[in-house]
Residue frames as qw, qx, qy, qz and C-alpha x, y, z in Angstrom:
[[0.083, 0.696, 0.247, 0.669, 11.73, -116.07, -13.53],
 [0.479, -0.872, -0.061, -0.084, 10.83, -115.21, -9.68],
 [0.678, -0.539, 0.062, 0.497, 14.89, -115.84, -9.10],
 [0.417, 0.179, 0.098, 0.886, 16.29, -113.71, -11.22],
 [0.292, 0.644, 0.053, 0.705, 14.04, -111.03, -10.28],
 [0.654, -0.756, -0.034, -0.004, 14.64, -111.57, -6.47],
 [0.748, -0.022, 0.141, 0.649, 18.24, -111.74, -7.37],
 [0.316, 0.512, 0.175, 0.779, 18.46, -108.60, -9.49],
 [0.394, -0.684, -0.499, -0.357, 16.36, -106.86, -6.86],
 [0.592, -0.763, 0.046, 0.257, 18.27, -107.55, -3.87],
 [0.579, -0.072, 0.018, 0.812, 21.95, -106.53, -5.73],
 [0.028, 0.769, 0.379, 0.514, 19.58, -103.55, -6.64],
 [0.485, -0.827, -0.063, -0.279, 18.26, -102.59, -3.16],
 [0.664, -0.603, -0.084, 0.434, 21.86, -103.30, -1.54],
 [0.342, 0.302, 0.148, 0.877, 23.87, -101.12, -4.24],
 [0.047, 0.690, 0.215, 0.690, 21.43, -98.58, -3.39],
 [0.741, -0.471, -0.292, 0.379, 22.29, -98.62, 0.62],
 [0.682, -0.126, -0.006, 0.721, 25.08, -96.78, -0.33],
 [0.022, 0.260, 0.197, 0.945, 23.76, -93.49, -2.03],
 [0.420, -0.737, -0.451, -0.278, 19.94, -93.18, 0.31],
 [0.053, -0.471, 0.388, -0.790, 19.51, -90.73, 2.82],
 [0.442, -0.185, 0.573, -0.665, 16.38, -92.83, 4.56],
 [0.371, 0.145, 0.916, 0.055, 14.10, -95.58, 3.85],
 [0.559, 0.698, 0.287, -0.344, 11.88, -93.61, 1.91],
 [0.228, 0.723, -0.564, -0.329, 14.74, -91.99, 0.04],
 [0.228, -0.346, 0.907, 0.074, 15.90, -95.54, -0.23],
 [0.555, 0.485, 0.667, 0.105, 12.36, -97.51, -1.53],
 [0.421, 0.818, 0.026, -0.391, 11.51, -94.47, -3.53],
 [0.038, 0.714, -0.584, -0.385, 15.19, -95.26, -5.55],
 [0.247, 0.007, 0.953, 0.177, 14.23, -99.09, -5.89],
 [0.505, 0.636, 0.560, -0.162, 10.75, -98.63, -7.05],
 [0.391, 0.821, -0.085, -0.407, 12.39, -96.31, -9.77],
 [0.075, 0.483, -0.827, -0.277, 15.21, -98.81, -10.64],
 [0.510, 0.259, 0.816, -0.086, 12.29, -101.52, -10.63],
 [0.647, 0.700, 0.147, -0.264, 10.44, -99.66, -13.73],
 [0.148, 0.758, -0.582, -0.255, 14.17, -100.59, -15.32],
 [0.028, 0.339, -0.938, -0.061, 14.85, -103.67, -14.20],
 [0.661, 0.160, 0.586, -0.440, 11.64, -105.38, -14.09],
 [0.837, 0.519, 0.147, -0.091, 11.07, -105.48, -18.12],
 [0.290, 0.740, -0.607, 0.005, 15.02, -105.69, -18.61],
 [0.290, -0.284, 0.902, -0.145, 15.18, -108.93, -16.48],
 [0.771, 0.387, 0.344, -0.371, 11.74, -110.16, -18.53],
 [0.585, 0.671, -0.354, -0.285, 13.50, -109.28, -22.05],
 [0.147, -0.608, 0.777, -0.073, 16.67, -110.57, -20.79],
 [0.630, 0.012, 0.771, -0.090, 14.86, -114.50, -19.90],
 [0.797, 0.466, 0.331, -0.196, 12.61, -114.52, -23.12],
 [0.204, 0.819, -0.526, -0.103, 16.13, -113.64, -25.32],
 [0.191, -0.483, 0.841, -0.153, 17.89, -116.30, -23.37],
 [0.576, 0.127, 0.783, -0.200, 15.11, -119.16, -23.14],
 [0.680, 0.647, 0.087, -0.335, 13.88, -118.65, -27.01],
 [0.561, 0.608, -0.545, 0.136, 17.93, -119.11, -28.16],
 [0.785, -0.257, 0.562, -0.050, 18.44, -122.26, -25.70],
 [0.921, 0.160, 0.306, 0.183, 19.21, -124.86, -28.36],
 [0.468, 0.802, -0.095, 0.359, 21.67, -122.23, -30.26],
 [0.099, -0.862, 0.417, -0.271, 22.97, -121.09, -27.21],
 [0.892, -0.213, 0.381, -0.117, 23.56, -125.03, -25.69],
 [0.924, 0.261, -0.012, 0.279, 26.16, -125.50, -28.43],
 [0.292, 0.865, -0.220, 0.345, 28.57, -122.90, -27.70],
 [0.522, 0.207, -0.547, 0.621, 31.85, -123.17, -25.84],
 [0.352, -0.630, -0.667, 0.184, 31.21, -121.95, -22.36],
 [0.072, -0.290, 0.057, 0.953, 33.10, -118.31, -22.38],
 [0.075, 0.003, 0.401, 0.913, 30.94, -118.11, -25.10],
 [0.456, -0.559, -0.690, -0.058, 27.81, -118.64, -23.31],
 [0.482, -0.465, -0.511, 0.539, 28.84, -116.50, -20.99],
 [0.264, -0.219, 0.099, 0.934, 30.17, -113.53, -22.99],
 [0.081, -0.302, -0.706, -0.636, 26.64, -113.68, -25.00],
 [0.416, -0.682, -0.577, -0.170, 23.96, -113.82, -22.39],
 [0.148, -0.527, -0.044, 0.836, 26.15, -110.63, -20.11],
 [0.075, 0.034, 0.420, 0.904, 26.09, -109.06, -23.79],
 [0.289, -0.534, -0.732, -0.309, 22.31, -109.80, -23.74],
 [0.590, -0.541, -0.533, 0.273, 21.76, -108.49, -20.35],
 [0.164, -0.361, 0.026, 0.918, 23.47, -105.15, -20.92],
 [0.054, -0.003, -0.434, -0.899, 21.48, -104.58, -23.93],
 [0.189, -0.518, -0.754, -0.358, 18.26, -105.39, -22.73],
 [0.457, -0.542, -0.309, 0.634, 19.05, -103.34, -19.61],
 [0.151, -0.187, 0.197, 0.951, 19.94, -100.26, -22.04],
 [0.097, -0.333, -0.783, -0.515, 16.86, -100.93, -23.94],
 [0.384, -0.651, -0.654, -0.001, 14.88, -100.72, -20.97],
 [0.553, -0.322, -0.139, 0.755, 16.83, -97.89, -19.70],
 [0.088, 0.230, 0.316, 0.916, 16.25, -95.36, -22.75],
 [0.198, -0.608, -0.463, -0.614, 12.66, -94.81, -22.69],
 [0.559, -0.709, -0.379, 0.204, 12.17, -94.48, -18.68],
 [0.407, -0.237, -0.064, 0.880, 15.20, -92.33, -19.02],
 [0.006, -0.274, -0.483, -0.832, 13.36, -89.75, -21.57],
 [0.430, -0.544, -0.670, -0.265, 10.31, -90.57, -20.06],
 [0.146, 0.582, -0.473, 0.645, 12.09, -88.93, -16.68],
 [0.849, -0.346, -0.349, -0.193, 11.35, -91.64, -14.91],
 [0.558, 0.351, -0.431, 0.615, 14.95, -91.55, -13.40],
 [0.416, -0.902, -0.101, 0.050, 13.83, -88.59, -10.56],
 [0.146, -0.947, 0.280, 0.055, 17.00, -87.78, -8.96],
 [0.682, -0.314, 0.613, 0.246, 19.21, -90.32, -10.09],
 [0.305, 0.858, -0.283, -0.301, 21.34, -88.57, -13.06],
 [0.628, -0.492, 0.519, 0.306, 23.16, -91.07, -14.63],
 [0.439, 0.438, -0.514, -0.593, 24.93, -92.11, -18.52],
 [0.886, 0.097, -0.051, -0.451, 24.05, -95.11, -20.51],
 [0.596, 0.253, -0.754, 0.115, 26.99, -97.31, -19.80],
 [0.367, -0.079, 0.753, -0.541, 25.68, -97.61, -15.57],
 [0.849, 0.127, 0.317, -0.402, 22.68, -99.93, -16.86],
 [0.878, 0.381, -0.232, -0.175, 24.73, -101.71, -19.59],
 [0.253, 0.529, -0.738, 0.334, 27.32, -101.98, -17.35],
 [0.445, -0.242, 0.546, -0.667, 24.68, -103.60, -14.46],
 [0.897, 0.174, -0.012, -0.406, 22.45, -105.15, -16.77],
 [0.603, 0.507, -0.614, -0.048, 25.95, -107.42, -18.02],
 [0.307, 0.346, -0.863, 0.205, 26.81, -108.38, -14.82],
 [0.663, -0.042, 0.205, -0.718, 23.37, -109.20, -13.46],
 [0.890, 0.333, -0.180, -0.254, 23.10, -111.52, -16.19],
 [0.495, 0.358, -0.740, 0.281, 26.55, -113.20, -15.73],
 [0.256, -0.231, 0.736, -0.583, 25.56, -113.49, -12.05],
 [0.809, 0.069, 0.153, -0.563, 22.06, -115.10, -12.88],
 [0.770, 0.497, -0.382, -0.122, 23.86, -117.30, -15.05],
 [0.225, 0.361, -0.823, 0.376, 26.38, -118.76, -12.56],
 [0.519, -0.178, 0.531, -0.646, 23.62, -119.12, -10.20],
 [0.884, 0.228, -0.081, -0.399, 22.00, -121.24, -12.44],
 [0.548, 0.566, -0.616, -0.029, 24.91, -123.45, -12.62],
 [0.110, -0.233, 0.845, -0.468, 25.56, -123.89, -9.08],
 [0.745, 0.034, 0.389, -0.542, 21.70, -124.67, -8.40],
 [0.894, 0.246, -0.197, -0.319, 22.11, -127.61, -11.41],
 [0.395, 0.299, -0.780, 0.382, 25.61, -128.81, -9.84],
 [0.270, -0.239, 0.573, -0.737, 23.98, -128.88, -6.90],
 [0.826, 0.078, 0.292, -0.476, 20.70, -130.88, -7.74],
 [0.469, 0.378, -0.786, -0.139, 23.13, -133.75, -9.19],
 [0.165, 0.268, -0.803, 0.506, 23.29, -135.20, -5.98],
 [0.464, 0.118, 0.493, -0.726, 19.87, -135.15, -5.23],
 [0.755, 0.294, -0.321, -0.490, 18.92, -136.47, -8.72],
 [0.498, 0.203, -0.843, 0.022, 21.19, -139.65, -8.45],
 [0.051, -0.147, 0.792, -0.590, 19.65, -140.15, -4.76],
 [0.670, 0.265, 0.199, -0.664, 16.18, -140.09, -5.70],
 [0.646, 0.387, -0.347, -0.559, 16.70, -142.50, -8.58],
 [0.411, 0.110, -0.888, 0.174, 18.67, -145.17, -6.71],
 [0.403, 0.076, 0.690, -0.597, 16.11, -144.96, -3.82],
 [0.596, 0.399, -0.215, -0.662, 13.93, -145.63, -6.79],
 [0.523, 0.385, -0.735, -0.193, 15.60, -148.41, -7.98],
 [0.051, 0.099, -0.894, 0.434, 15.72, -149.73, -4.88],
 [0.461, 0.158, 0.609, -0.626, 11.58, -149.72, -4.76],
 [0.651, 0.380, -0.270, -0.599, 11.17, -150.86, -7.67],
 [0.569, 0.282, -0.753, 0.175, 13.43, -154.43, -7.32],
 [0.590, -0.458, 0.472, -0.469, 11.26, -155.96, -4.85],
 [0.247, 0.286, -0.862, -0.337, 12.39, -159.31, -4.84],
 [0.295, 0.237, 0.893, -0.245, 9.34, -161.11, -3.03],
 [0.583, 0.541, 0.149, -0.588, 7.56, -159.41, -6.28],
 [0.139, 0.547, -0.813, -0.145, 10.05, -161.48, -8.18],
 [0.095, -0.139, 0.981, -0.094, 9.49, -164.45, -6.90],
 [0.534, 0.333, 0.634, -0.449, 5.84, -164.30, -6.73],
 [0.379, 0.707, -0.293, -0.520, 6.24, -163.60, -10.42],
 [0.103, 0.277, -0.953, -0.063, 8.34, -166.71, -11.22],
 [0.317, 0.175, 0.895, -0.262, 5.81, -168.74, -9.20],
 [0.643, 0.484, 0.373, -0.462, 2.71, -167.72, -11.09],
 [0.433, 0.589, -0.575, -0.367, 4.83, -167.74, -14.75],
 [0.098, 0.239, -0.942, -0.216, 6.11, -171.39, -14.00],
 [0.385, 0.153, 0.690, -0.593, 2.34, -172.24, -12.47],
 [0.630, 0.629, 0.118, -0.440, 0.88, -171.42, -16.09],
 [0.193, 0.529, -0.707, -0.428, 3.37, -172.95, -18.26],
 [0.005, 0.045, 0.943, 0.331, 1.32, -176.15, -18.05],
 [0.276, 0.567, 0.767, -0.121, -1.91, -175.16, -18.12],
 [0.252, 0.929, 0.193, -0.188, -1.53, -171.56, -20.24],
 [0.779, -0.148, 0.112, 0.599, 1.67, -171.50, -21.85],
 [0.305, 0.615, 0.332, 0.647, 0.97, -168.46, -23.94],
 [0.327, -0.904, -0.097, -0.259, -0.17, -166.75, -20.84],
 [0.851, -0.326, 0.042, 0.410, 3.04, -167.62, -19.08],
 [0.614, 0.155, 0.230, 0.739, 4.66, -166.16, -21.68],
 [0.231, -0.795, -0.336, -0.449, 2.98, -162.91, -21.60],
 [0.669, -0.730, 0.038, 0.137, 3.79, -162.57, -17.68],
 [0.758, -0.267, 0.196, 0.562, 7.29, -163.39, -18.05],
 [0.363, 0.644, 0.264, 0.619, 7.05, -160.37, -21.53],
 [0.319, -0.880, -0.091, -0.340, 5.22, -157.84, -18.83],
 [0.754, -0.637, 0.050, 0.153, 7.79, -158.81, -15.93],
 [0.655, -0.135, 0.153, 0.727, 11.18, -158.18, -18.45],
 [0.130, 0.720, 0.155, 0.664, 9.52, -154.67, -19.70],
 [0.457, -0.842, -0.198, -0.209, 9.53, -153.86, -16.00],
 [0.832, -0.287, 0.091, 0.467, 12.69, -154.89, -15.09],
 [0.550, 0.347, 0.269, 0.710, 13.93, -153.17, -18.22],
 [0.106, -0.810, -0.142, -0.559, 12.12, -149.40, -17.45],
 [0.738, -0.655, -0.046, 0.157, 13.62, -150.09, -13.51],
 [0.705, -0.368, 0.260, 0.548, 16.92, -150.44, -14.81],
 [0.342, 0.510, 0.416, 0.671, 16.48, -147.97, -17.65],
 [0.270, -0.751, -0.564, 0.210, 15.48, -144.98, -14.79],
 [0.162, -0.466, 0.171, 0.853, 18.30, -142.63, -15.71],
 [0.168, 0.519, 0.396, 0.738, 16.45, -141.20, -18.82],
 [0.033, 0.022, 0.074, -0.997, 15.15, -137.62, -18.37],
 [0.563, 0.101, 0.344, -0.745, 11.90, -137.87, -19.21],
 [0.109, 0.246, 0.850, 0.453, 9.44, -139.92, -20.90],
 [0.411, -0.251, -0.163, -0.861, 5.16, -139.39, -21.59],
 [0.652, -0.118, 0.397, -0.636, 2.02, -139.75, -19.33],
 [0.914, 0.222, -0.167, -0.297, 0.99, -142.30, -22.15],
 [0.780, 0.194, -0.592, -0.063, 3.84, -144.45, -21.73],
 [0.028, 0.295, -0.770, 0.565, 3.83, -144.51, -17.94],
 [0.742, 0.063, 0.310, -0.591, -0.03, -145.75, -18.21],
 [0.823, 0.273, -0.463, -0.183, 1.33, -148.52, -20.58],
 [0.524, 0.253, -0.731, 0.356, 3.93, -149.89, -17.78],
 [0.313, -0.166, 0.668, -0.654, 1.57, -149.78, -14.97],
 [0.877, 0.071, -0.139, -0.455, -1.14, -151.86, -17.38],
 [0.546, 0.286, -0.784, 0.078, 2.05, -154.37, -17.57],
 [0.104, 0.190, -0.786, 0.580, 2.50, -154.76, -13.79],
 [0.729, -0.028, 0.302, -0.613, -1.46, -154.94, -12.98],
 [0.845, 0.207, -0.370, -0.325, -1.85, -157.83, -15.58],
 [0.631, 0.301, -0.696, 0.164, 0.56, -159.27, -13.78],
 [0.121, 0.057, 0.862, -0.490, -0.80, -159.02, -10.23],
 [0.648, 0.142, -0.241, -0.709, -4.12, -159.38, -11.63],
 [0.761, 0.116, -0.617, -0.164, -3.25, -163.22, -11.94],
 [0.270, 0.097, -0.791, 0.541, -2.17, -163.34, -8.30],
 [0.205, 0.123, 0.532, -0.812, -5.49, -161.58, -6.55],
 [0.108, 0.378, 0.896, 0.204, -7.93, -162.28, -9.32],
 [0.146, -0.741, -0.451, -0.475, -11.27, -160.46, -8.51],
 [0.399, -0.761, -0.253, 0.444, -9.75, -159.01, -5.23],
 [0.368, -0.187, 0.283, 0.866, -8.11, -156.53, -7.35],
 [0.320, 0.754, 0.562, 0.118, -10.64, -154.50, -9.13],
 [0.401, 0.120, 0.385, 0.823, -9.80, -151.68, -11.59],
 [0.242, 0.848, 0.463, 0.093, -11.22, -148.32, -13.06],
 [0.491, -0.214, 0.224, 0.814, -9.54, -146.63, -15.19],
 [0.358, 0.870, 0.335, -0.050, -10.17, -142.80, -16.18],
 [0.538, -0.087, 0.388, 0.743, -7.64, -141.60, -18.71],
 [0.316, 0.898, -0.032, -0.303, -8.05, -137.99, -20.72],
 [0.877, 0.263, 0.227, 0.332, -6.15, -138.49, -24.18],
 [0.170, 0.922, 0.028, 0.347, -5.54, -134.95, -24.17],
 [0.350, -0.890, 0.234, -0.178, -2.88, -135.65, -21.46],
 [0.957, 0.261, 0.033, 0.126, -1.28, -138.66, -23.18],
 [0.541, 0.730, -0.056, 0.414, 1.77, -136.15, -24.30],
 [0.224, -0.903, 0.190, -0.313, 2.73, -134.37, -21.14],
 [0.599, 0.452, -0.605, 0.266, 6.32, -135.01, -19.96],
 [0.776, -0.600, 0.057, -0.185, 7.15, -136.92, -16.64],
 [0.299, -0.633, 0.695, -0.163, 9.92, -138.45, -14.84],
 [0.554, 0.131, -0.760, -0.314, 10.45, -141.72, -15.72],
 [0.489, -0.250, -0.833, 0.072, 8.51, -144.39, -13.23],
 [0.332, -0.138, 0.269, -0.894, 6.42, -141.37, -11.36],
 [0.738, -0.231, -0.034, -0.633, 2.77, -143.27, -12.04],
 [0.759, 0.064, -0.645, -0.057, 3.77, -147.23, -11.44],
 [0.287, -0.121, -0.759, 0.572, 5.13, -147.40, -7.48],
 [0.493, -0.086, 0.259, -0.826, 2.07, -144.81, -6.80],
 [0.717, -0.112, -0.410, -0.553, 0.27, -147.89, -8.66],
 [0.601, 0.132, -0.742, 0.266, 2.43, -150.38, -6.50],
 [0.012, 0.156, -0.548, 0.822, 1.87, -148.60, -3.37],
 [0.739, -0.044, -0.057, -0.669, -2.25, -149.09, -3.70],
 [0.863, 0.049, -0.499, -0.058, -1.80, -152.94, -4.54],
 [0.554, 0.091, -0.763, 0.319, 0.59, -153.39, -1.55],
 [0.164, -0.025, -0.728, 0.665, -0.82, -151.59, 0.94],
 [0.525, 0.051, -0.272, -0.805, -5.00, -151.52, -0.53],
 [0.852, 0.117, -0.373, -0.347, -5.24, -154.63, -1.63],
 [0.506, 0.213, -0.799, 0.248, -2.81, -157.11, -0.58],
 [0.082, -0.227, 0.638, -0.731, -3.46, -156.64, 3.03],
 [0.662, 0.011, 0.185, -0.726, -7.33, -156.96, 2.95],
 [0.292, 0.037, 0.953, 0.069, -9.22, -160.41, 2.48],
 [0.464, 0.714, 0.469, -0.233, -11.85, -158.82, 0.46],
 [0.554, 0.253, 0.262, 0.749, -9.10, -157.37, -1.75],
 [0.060, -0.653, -0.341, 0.674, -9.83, -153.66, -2.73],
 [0.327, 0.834, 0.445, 0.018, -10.34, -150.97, -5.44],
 [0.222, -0.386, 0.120, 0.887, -7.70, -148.65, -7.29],
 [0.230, 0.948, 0.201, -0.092, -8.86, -145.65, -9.53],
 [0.498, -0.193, 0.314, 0.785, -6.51, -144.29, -12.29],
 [0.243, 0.845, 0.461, -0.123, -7.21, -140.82, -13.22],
 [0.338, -0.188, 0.145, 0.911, -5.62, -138.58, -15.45],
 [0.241, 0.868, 0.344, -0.265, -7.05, -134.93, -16.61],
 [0.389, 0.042, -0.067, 0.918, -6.01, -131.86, -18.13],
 [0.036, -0.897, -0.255, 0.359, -7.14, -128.45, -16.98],
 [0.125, 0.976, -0.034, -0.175, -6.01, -125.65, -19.28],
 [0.132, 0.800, -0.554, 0.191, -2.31, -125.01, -18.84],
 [0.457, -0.413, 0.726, -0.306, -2.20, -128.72, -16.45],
 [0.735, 0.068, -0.625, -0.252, -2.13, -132.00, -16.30],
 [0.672, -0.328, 0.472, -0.467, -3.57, -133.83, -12.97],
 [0.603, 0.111, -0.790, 0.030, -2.72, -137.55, -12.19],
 [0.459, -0.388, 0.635, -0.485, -4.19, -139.58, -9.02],
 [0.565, 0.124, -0.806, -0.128, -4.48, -142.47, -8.13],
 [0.378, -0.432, 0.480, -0.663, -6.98, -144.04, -5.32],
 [0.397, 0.157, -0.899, 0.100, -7.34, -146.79, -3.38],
 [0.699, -0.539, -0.262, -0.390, -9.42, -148.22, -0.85],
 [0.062, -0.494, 0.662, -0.561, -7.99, -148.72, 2.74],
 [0.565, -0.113, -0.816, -0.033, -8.52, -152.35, 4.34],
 [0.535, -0.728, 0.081, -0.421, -10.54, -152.43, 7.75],
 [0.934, -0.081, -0.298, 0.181, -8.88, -155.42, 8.60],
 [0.723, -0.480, 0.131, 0.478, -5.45, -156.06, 10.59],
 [0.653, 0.398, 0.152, 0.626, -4.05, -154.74, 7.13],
 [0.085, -0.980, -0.178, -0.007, -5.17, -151.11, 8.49],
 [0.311, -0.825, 0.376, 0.286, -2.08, -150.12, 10.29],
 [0.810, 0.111, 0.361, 0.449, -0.04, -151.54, 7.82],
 [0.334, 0.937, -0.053, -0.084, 2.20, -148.82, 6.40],
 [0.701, 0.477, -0.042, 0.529, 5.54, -148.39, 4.23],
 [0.556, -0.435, 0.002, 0.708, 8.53, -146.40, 5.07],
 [0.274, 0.907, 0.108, -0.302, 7.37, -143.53, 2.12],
 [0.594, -0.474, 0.444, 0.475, 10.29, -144.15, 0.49],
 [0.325, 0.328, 0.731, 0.503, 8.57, -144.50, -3.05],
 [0.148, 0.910, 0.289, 0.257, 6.58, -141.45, -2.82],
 [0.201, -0.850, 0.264, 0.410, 9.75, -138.96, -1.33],
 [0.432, -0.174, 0.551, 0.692, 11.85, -140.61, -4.38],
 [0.272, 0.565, 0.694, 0.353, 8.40, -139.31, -6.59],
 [0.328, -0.878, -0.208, 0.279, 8.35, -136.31, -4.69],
 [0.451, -0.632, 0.305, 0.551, 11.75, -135.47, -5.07],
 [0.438, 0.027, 0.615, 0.655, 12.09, -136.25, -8.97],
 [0.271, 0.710, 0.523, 0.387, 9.29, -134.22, -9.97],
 [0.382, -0.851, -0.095, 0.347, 10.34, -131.69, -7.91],
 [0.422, -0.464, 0.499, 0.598, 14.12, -131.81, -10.05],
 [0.341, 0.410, 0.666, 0.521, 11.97, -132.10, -13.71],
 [0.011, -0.727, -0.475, -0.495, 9.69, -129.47, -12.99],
 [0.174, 0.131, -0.355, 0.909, 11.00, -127.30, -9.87],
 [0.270, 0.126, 0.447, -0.843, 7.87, -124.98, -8.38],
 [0.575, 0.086, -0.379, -0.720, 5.53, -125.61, -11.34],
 [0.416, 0.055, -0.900, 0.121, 5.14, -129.45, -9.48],
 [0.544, -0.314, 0.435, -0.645, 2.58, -130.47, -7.20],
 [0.388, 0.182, -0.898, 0.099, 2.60, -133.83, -5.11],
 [0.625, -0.264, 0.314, -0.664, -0.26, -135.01, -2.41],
 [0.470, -0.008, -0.879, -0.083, -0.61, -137.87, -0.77],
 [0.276, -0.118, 0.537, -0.788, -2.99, -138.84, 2.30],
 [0.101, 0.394, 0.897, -0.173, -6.44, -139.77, 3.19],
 [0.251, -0.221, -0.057, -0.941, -9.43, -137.98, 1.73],
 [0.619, -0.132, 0.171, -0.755, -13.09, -137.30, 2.88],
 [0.934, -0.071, -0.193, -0.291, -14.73, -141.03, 2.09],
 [0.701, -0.486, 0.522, -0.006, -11.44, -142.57, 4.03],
 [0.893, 0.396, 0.078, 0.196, -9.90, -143.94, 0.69],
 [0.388, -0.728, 0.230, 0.516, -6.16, -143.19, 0.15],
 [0.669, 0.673, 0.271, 0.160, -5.22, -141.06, -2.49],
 [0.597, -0.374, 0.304, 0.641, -1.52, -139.85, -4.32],
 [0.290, 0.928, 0.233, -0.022, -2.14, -136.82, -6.95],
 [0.398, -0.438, 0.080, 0.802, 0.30, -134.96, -8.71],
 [0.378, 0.901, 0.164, -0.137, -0.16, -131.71, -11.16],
 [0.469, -0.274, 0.286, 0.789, 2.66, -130.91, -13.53],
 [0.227, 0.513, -0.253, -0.788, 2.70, -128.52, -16.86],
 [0.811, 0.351, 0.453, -0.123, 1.08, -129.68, -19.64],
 [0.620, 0.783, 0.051, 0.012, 3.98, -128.09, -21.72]]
């Protein structure tokens, strides 16, 4: 919504370059084509974003030739009453200059939109193979193997179990190109991967999970909450000889849905231990491409020295 009406705006305020005598003369003409285009570029989205799934089958001319058509007539729409209303001032004009603006506004907004989703291809497939690439650690592998073949004679059932949790991970790694999935089933595939270092650290590992059900539903990126979990365990826990403490929280707030995840920070040698961020800029970066501005991503130390990785998306 803010780009199209910073788009429409600025072809506004440079078309009108051409006919001002001064900068007053020159806002005074945009603030009077804003009382036009403001609720003609509103009509124009809710039109367009309500007939998505209709408009998503058509041919692409015809996409195009629809949502100009749209765009002239919401322009004219918006045009009449302000005209009557002599909202106009000195700018005398008939009713095909807004349906003739409003069409190709809209055909411009529309291309824009195209480039900007060609454009974030490249960024999507980069983020997901850096992904891949933190997710397929292979000295988690192995330690995996070792503890599965460790239990196969004294727990076989539990063996089996590991070895269940360790091919659903594998599988949701190498399954990363879906679009989206839900909160709830990115808190089921981080329960897998604890249970499974669970058996490696024992009671250095300690848990506490708060979960709101009311935020079960809300749509994510696929693997967003699991490397935040992975990141705690490798650089929390592992490191320390007293192990350490993560904290899974999800909320909602109103119109949000809040997700963090904290950890304790080893005093030990582990201290300076740190990663290459590589798993939170690919988390960064994908919620960023699912959800654009409406995304928020923190990571860092807070006040009690614990380290903590938070994001906020819509809840709709």
């Amino acid at each position: 919504m803010l780009r199209s009406l910073w788009l429409v705006h600025a072809v506004l305020g440079a078309g009108l370059l051409f006919v001002t005598r001064s900068l007053g003369h020159w806002v005074a003409l945009l603030s009077q084509a804003a009382a036009v285009a403001v609720p003609a570029t509103l009509g124009w989205l809710l039109v367009v974003c309500a007939a998505r799934p209709l408009i998503a089958r058509l041919p692409a001319w015809v996409q195009a030739g629809g949502i100009a058509s749209v765009g002239g007539l919401a322009a004219l729409c918006a045009w009449v009453p302000m005209n009557r209303l002599g909202v106009s001032g000195d700018v005398q004009t008939t009713w095909l200059a807004p349906w003739m603006a409003g069409s190709l506004l809209a055909w411009l907004l529309l291309l824009s939109e195209r480039w900007r989703h060609r454009a974030r291809l490249p960024a999507a497939t980069a983020a997901r193979l850096a992904d891949l690439q933190t997710r397929i650690r292979p000295h988690f592998l192995f330690n995996t193997l070792n503890t599965a073949i460790a239990l196969v004679q004294v727990d076989p059932r539990r063996a089996e179990e590991v070895l269940e949790d360790l091919a659903e991970l594998f599988r949701a790694a190498l399954g990363a190109m879906d679009e989206s999935t839900t909160l709830r089933e990115e808190v089921a595939l981080s329960r897998r991967y604890l249970d499974i270092e669970q058996l490696r650290f024992g009671n250095r590992l300690r848990l506490e999970w708060d979960l709101d059900p009311q935020a079960d539903d809300v749509r994510l990126p696929p693997l967003v909450l699991q490397p935040l979990i992975e990141n705690a365990v490798r650089y929390g826990v592992e490191p320390s000889d007293r192990g350490g403490k993560i904290e899974i929280r999800t909320r909602r707030r109103r119109d949000r849905v809040l997700v963090s995840v904290t950890n304790t920070v080893p005093l030990e040698g582990g201290a300076s231990r740190r990663g290459h961020g590589i798993g939170l800029a690919s988390v960064r970066e994908r919620l960023r491409l699912m959800h654009d501005l409406d995304a928020d991503f923190h990571s860092g130390i807070i006040e009690d020295g614990r380290w903590r990785a938070s994001l906020s998306v819509p809840a709709g």
